[in-house]
N, C-alpha and C positions, 0 to 999 in steps of 0.2 A: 529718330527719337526726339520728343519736344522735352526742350529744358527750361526750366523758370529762375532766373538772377534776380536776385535784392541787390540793387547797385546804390551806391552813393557818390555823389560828385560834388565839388566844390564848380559852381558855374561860372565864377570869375575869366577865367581865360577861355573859355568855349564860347563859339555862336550859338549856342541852344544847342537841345539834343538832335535835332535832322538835319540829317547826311546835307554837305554842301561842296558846290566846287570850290576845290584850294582856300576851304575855310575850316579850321577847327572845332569838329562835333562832338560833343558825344558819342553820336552813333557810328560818326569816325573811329573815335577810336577803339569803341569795344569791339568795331568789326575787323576792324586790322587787328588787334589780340585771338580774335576768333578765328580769325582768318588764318594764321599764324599756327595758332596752337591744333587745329585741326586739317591744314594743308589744302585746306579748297576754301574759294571765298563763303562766310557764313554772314546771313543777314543778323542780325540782333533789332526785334524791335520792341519799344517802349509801350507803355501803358496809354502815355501821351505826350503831347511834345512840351518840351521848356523853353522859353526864350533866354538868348543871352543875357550872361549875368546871372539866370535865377537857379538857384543851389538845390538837392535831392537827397534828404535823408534815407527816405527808403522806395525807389523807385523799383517798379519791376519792367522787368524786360523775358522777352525768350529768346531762342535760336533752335533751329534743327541742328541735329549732329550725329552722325557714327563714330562712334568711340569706346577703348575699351576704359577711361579713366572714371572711376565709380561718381555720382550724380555730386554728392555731398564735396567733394572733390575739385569738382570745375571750375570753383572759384576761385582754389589755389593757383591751381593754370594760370589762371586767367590773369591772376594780379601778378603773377613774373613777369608777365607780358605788356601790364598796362600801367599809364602813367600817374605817377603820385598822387591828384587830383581826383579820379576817377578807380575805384576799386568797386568788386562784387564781393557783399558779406554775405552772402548765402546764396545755394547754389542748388535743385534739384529736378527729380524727372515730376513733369508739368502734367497736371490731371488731365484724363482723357479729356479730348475734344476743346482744351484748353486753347483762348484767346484774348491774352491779355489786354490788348484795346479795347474790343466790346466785351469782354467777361466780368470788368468792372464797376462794381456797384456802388463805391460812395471813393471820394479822394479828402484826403484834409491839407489843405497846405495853411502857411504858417506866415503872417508879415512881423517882422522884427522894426521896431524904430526905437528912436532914443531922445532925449532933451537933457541940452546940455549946454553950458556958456559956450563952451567950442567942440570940433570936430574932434573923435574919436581915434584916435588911429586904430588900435585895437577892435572895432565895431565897423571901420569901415566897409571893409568887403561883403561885411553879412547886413546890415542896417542903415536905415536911412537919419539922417539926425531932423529934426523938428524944432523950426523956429517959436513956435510958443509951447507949454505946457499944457497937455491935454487934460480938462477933468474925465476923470474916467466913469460916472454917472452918465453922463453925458454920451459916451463912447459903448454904453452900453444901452441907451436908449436908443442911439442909432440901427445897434446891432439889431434889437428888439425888430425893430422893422424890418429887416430886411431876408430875417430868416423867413422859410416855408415855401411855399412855389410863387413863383412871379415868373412875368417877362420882363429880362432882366435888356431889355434891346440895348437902354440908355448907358448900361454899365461894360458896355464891348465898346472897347477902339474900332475903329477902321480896317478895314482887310479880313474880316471874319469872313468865314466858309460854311459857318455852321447851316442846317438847314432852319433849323430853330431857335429860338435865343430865350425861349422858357425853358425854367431849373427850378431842382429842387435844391435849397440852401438848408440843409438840416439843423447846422446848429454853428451859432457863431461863439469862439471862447475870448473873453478880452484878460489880458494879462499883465501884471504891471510889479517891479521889484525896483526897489534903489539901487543905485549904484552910486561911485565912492565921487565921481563926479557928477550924479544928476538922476536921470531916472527910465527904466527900462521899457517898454510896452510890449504887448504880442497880440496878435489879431488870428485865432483860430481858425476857418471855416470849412466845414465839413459838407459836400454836395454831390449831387447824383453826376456832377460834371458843369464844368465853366466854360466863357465865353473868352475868347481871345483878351490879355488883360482884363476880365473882370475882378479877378481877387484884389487887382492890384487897385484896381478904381474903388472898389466897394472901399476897401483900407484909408485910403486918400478920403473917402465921405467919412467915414467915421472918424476920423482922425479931426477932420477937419469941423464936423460937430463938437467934437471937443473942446476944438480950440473956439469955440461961440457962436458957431452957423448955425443955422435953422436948421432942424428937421424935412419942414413945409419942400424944400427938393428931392428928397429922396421919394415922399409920397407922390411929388406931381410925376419923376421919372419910372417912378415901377407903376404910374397910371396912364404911359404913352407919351410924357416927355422925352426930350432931348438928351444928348451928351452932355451939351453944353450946360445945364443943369448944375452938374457934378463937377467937385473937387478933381483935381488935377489926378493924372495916373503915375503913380508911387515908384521910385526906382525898382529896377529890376533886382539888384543886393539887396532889397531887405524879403524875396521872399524866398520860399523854400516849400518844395513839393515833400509834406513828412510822412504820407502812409496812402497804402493804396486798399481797398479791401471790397477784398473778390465771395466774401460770404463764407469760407474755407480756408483752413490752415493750409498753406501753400508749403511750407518750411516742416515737416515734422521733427522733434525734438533728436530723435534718432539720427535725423540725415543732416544733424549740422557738423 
């Protein structure tokens, strides 16, 4: 029987979510919980992978399993089993022919920064701080561009696998609140799927038109420019993988 986890992680002390030798995963350690709670080693795999540092509101995961512990259930197991940082908030049996990697049709993640005379302590583990004030006009004209399909080649780091590097970027949300020291930002983006580090790049251009850069780069790099082109790539703490969405209620209200 296939099961489907809504996991959330705080990514700070993990290497990313894929399994490593004698390093600290994610997928470490939901499989030792699994593995545990169901007495044979269980694979648990994600939607898609996270790099170290970066945080998971609502990731999804599956695993096979024989069991007689009802679906709604398994996440209770599972969190006796698993450490502080890392818990499953819901827990069921996974629609037929279900594939959480490729059954995926849009991801949203989320980059957090902040501006402020000094460093945060409270913000640090989720947020990046920002040496000048961004207009946010500005931050939203960037965004403007960048949404709809491109090739996004310029906005991937190095060590990409992907076979393609055109996406669809549906929709970018820019966010911005005070705080009692300064001021808060959040960079939405919602796509068919990213390029190794692109959200984090894309973030770092926008951010970085705010604080008074041209535009004129972002058009040369989504028209076969360079990396080099583009603002720097954003810490890994300020982003976070917040929703995955497969077209279909995965969770029905019954089975939480």
């Amino acid at each position: 029987m296939r099961y489907v986890l809504l996991v959330q992680y705080d990514g700070t002390h993990f290497c990313g979510y894929q399994r490593q030798r004698e390093e600290r995963t994610v997928q470490s350690v939901l499989e030792k919980a699994a593995t545990e709670a169901f007495g044979t080693f269980t694979r648990v795999t994600a939607s898609g992978r996270t790099d170290a540092g970066v945080h998971a509101r609502g990731q999804v995961c599956q695993l096979d399993a024989e069991t007689s512990v009802p679906a709604h259930k398994l996440s209770a197991c599972l969190n006796c089993l698993l450490p502080p940082d890392c818990k499953v908030l819901k827990s069921a049996v996974a629609p037929e022919g279900f594939d959480c990697t490729r059954g995926a049709k849009k991801k949203t993640y989320r980059y957090t920064a902040y501006y402020a005379e000094t460093e945060l302590p409270l913000l640090a583990r989720y947020a990046a701080r920002l040496a000048v004030k961004p207009d946010l006009s500005r931050m939203e004209e960037a965004a403007s561009l960048l949404e709809g399909e491109h090739d996004f080649a310029a906005f991937c780091s190095a060590g990409s696998s992907a076979k393609t590097s055109v996406r669809t970027v549906y929709g970018i949300q820019i966010g911005s609140e005070p705080l009692p020291e300064g001021q808060l930002y959040t960079i939405s983006v919602t796509g068919n799927g990213f390029l190794y580090n692109m959200v984090r790049i894309l973030a770092g251009e926008i951010f970085a038109v705010g604080c008074g850069k041209s535009t004129d780069a972002i058009v040369r790099a989504l028209n076969g420019g360079g990396r080099t082109l583009l603002a720097k790539t954003m810490p890994a703490r300020g982003l976070m993988l917040v929703s995955v969405d497969y077209g279909a209620e995965l969770f029905p209200p019954e089975e939480v």
